[in-house]
Backbone bond lengths (Angstrom), bond angles and torsions (degrees), N, CA, C in turn:
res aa  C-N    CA-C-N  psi(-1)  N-CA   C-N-CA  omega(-1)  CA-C   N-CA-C  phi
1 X - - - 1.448 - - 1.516 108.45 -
2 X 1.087 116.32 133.57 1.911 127.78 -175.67 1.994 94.57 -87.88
3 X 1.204 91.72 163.58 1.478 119.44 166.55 1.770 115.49 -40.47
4 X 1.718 78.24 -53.15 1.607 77.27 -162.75 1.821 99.13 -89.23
5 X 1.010 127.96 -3.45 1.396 122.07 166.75 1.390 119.34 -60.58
6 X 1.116 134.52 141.18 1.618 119.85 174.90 1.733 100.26 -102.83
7 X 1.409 101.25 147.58 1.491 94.73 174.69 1.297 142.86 -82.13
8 X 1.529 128.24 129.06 1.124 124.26 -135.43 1.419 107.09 -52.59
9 X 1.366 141.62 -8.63 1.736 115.98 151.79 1.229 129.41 -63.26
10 X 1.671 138.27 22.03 0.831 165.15 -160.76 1.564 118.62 -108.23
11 X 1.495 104.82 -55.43 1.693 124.94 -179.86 1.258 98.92 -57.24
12 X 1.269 146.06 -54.40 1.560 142.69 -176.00 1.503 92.97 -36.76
13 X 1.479 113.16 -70.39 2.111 118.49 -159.26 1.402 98.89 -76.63
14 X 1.360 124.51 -3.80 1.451 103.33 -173.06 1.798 100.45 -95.84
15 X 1.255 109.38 -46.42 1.433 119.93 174.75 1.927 94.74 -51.04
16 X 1.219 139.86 -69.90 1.312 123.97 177.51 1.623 105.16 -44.77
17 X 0.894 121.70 -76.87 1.960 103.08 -173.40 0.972 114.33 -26.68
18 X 1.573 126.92 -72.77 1.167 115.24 168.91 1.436 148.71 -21.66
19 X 1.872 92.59 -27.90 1.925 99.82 174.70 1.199 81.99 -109.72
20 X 1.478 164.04 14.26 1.440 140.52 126.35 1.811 107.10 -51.37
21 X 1.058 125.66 -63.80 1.309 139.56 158.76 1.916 113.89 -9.88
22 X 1.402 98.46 -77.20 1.450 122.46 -178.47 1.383 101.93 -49.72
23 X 1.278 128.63 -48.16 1.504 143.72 -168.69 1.170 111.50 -66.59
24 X 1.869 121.58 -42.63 1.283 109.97 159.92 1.394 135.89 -74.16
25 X 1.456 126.73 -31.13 0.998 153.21 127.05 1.502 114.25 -3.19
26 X 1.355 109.71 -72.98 1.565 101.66 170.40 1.907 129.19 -94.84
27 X 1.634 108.13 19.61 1.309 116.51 158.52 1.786 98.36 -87.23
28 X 1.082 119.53 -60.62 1.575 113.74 -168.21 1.420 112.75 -59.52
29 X 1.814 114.94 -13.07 1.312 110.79 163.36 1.615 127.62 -88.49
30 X 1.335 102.26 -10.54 1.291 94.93 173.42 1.958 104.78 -102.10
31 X 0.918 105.75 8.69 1.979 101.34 -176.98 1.721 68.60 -92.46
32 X 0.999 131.20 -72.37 1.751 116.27 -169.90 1.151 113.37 -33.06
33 X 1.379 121.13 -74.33 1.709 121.09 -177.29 1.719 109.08 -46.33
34 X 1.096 118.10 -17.94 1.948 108.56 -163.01 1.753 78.45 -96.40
35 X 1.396 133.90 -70.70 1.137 129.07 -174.35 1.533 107.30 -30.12
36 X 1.199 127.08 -75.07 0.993 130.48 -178.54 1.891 133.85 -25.69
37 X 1.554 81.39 -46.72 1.637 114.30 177.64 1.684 121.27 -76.21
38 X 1.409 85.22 -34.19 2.036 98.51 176.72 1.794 92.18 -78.61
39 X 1.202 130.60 -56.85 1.014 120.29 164.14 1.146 147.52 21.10
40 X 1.704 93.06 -65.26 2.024 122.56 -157.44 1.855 86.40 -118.77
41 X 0.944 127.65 -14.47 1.578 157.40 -151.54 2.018 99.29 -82.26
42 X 0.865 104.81 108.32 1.559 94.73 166.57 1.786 113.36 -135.47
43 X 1.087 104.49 -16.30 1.552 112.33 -177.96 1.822 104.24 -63.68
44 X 0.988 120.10 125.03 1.307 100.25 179.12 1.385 123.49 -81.30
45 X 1.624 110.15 -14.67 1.592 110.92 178.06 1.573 110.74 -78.12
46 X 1.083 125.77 -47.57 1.445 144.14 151.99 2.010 110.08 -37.09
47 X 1.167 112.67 -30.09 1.425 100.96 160.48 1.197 137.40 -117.17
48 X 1.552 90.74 16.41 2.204 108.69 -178.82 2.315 92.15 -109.49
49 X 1.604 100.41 2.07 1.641 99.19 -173.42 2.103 81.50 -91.96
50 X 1.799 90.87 -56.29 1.820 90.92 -166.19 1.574 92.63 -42.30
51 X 1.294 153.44 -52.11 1.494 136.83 -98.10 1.864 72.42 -109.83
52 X 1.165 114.00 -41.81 1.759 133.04 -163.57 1.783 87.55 -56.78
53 X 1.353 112.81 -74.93 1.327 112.14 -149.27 1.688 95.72 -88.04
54 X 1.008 123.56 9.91 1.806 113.50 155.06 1.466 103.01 -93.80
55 X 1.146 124.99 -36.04 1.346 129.10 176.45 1.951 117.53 -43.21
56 X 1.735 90.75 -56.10 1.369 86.30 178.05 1.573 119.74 -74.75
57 X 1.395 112.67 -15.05 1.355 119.14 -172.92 1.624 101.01 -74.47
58 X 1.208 114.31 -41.10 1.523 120.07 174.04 1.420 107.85 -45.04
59 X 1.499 110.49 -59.02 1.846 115.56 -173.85 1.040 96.14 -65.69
60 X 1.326 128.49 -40.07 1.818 107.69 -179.99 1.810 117.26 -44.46
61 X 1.274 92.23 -74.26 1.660 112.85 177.66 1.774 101.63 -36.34
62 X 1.284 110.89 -48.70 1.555 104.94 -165.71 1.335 102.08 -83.34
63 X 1.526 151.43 7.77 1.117 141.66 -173.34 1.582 73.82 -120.54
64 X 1.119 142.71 -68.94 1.838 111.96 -164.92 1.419 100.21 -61.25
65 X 1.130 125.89 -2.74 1.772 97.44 171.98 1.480 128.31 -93.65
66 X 1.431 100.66 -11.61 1.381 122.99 -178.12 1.597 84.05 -84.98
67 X 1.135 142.36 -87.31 1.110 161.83 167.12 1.704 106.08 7.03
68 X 1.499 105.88 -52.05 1.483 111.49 -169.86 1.718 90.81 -95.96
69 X 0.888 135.70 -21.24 1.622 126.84 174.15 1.333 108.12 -76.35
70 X 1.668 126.61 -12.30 1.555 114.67 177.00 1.323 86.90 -91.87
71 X 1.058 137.97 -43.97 1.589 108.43 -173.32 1.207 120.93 -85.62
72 X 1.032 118.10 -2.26 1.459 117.07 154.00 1.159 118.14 -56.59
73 X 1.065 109.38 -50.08 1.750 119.11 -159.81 1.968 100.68 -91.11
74 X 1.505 105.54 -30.00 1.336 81.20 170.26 2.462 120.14 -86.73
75 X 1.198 92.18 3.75 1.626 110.39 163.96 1.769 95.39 -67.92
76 X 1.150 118.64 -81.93 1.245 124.73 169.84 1.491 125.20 0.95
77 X 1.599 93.32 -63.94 1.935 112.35 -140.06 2.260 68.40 -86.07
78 X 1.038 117.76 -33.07 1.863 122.03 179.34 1.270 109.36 -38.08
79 X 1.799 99.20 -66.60 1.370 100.75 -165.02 1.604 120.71 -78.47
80 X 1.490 100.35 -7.80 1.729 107.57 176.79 1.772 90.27 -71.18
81 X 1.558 105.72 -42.55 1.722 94.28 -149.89 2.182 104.20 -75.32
82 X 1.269 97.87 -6.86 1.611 102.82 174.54 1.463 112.64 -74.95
83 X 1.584 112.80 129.61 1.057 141.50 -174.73 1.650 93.65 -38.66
84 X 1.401 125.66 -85.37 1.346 114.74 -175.04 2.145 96.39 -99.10
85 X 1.130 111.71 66.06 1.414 105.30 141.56 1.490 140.37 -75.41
86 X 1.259 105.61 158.91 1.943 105.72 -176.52 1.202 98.96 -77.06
87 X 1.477 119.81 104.06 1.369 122.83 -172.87 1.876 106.06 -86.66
88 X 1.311 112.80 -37.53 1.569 133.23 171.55 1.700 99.69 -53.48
89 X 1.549 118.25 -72.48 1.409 115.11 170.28 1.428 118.71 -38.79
90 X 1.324 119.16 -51.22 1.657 135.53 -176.55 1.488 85.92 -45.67
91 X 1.344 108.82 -75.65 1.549 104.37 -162.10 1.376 126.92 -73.24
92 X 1.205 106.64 1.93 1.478 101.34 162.87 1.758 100.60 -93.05
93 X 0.761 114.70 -54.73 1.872 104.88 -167.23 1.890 94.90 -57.41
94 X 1.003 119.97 -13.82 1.356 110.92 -177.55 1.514 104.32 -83.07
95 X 1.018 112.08 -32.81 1.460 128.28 172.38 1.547 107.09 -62.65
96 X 1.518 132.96 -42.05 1.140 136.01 -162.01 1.526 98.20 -83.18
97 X 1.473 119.92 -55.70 1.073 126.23 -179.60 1.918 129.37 -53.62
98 X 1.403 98.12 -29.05 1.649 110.21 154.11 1.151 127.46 -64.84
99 X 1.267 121.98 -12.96 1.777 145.16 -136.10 1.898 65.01 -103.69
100 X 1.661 107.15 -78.09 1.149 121.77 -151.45 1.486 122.02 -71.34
101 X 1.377 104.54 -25.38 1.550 100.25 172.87 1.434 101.73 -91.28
102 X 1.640 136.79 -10.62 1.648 101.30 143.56 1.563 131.03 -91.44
103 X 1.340 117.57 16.43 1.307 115.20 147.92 2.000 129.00 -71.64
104 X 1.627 84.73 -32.94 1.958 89.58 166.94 1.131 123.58 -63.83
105 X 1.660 113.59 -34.24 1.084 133.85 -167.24 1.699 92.64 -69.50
106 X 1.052 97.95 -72.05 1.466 89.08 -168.27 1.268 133.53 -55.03
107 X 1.594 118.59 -15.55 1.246 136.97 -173.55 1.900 97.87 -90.06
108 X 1.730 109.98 -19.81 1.768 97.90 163.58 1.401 86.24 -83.68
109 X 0.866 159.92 -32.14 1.401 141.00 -129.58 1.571 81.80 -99.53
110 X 1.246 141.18 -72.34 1.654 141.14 -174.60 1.508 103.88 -43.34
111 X 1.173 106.76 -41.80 1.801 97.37 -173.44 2.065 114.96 -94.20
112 X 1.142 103.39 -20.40 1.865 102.45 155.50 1.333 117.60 -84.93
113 X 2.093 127.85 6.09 1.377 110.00 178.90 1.474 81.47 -114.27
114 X 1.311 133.27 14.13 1.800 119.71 177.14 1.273 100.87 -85.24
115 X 0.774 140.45 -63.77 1.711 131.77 -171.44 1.853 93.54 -98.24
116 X 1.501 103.00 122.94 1.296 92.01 164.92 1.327 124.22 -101.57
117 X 1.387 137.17 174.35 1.396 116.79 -155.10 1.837 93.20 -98.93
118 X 1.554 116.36 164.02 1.353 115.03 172.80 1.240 121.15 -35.59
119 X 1.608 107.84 -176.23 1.267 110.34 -178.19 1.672 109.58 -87.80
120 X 1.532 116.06 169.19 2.003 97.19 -161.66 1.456 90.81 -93.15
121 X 1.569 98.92 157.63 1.365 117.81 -169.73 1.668 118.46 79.94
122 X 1.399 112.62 3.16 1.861 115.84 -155.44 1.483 68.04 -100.62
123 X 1.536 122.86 143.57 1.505 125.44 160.84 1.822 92.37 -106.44
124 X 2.279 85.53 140.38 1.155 109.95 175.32 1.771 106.89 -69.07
125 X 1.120 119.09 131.36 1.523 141.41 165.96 1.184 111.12 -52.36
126 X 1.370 111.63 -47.63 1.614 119.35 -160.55 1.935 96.15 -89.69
127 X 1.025 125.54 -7.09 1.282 115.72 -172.54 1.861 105.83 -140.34
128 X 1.290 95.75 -2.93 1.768 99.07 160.65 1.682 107.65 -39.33
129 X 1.442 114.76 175.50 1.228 133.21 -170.81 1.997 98.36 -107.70
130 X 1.247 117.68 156.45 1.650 103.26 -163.88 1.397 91.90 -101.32
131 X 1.256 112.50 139.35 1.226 111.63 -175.36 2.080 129.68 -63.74
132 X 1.482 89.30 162.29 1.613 95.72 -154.73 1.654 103.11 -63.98
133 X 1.531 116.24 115.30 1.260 100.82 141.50 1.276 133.84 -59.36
134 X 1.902 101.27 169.92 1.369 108.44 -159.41 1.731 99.55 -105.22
135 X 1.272 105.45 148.97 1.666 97.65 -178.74 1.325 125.70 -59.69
136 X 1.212 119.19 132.95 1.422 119.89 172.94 1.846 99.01 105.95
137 X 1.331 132.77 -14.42 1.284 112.36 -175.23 1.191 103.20 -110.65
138 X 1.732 103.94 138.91 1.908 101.29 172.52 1.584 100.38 -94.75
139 X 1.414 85.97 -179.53 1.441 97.22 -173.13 1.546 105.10 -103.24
């Protein structure tokens, strides 16, 4: 094995960074694609659906990235706690992996300050409750 190879207990946390990585990667691509799309966008129901379903696509991406940074980091916290673990390796991928979960971070942080939410106390329209029928009438 060379220097620059990492040793194969390594490939498990490196393949997770990488989908910490990917995760930011594809939040800053979809705040592009929705910007882009609100854009050309004038209907307002048609751009409170785009803002909805990039939204959840965002929480998707950001829960596997959180997701792949705990097991990263609990691979990590392993090879520190092994009698002869790569404590130098440990701490560099621990190092890499901080690198990357404040790049996610910041990439929620750019895409929850683009649309900011109403003003407080203003109830959302689009997610109000439908109003009460009256007894006795069907719909």
């Amino acid at each position: 094995m060379t220097a620059a190879t990492p040793p194969r207990s390594w490939n498990a946390p490196r393949r997770e960074l990488l989908a910490v990585t990917r995760a930011t990667s594809l939040i800053i691509e979809l705040g592009s694609e929705l910007d882009a799309r609100l854009s050309t966008e004038m209907r307002e129901t048609e751009r409170m659906r785009l803002l909805r379903a990039t939204t959840n696509q965002i929480t998707r991406a950001a829960n596997d990235g959180v997701q792949a940074y705990v097991r990263a980091t609990r691979a990590v916290a392993a090879e520190i706690a092994r009698p002869h673990g790569d404590r130098r390796g440990a701490q560099r991928m621990r190092h890499e992996l901080l690198a990357a979960r404040a790049q996610l971070l910041t990439a929620l942080n750019l895409a929850a300050g683009r649309y900011p939410p109403g003003e407080p106390g203003e109830p959302d329209r689009d997610f109000a409750p439908p109003p009460a029928r009256k007894p006795g009438l069907q719909a």
